[in-house]
KOLSE-705351 format. One record per atom (N, C-alpha, C): x, y, z; residue in three letters. Coordinates in steps of 0.02 Angstrom, whole numbers, padded with zeros to 5 digits, always signed. Layout:
BEGIN
XYZala...
***
This chain:
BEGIN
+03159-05576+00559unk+03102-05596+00518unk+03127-05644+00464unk+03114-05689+00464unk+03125-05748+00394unk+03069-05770+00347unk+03126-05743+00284unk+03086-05762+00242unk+03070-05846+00224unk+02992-05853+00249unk+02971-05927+00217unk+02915-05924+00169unk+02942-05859+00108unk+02880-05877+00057unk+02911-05916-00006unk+02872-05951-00038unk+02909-06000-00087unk+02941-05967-00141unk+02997-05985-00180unk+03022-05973-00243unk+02975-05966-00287unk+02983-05908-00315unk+02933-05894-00382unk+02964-05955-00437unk+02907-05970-00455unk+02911-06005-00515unk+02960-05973-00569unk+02972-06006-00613unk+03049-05979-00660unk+03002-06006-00742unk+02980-05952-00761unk+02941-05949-00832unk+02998-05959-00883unk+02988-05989-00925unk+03035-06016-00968unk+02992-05996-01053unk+03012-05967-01108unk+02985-05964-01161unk+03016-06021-01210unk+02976-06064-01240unk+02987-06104-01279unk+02967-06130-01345unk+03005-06133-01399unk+02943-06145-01470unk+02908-06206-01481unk+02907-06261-01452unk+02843-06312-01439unk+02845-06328-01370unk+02770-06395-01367unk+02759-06412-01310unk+02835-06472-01294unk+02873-06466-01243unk+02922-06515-01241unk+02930-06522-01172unk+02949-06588-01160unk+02956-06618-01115unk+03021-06680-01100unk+03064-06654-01073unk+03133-06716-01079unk+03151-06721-01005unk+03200-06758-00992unk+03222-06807-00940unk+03260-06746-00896unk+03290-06681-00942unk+03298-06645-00893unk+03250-06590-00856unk+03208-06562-00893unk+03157-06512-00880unk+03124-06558-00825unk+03081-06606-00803unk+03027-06637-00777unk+03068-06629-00726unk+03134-06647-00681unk+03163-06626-00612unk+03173-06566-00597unk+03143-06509-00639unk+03126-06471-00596unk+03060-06436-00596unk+03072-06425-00515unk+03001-06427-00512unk+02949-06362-00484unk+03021-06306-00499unk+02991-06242-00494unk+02990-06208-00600unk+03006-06248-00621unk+02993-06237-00681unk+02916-06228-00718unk+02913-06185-00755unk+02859-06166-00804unk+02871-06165-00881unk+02856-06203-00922unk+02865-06175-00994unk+02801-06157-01028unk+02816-06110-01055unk+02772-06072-01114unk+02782-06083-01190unk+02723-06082-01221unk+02742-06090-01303unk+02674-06046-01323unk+02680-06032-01388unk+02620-06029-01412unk+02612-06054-01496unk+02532-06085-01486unk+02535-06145-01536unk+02540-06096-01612unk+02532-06107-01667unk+02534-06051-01729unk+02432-06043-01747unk+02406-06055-01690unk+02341-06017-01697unk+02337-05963-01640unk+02413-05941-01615unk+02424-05895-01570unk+02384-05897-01493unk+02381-05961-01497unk+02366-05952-01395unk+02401-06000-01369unk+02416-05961-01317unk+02473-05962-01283unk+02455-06030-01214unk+02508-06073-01218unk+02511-06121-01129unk+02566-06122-01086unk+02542-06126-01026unk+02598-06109-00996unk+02590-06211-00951unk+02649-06247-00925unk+02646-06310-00891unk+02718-06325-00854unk+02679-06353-00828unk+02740-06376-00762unk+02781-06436-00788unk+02814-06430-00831unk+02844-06506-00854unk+02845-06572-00780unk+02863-06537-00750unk+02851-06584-00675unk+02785-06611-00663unk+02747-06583-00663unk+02678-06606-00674unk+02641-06629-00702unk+02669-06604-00760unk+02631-06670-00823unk+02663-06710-00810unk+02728-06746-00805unk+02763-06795-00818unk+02749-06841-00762unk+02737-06807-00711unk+02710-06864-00634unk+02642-06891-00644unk+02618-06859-00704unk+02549-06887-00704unk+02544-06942-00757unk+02572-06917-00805unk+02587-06974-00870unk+02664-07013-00890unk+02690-07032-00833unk+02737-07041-00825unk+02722-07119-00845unk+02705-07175-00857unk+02718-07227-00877unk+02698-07201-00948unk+02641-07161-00977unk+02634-07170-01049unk+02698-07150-01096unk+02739-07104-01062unk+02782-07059-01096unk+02831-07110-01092unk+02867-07151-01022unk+02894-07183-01034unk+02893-07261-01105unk+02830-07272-01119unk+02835-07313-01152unk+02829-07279-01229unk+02829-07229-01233unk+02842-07206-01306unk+02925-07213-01322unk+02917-07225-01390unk+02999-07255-01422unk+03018-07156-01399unk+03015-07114-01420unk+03071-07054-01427unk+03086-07042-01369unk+03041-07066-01308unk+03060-07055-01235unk+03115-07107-01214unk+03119-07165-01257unk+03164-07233-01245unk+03241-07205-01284unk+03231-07189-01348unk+03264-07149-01374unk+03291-07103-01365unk+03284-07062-01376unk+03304-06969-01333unk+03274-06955-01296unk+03237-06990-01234unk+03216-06951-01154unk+03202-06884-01186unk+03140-06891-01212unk+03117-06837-01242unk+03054-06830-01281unk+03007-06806-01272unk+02965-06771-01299unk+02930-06713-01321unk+02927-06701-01362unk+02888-06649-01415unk+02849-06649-01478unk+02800-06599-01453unk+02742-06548-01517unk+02745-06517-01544unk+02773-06515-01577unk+02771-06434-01640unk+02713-06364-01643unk+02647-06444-01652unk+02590-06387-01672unk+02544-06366-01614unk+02538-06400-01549unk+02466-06394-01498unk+02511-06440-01436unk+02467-06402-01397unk+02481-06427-01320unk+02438-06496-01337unk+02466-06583-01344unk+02454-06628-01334unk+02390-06651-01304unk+02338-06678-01331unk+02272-06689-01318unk+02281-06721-01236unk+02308-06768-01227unk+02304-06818-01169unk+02320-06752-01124unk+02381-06721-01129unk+02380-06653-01101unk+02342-06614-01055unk+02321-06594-01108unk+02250-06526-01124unk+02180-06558-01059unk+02191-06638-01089unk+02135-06667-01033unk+02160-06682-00979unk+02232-06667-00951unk+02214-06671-00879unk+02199-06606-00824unk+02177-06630-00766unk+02152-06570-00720unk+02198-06492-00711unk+02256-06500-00695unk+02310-06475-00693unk+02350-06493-00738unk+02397-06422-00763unk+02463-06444-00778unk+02511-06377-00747unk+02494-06340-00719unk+02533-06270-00697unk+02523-06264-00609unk
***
């Protein structure tokens, strides 16, 4: 009998919304935060990043430190897309 059910996702706890050059390759990854009005998100760094992948690239801290982060809230542009988990 072989097992062909997929890898559970790998939940990750984190203190903001972040997103860098290493997290987004993978793509059984999950991170969690919760904002300081205490609700909680969970996102696929892989997923957001395939979707907004030229905007992020053209931000200076992504040119800079291949990197992005929120302190306070899961990122509006974010929040509005269909998926992120």
């Amino acid at each position: 009998m072989s097992n062909s059910k997929k890898q559970p996702k790998k939940v990750q706890q984190v203190k903001r919304f972040v997103l860098s050059q290493k997290n987004v390759k993978d793509k059984d990854l999950i991170l969690e935060f919760t904002n300081k009005e205490g609700k909680t998100f969970q996102y696929s760094p892989s997923k957001v990043f395939s979707q907004l992948q030229d905007r992020f690239e053209a931000m200076p801290c992504w040119e800079k430190y291949k990197s992005y982060t929120n302190t306070n809230n899961l990122p509006r542009f974010v929040r509005d897309l269909d998926s992120i988990v």
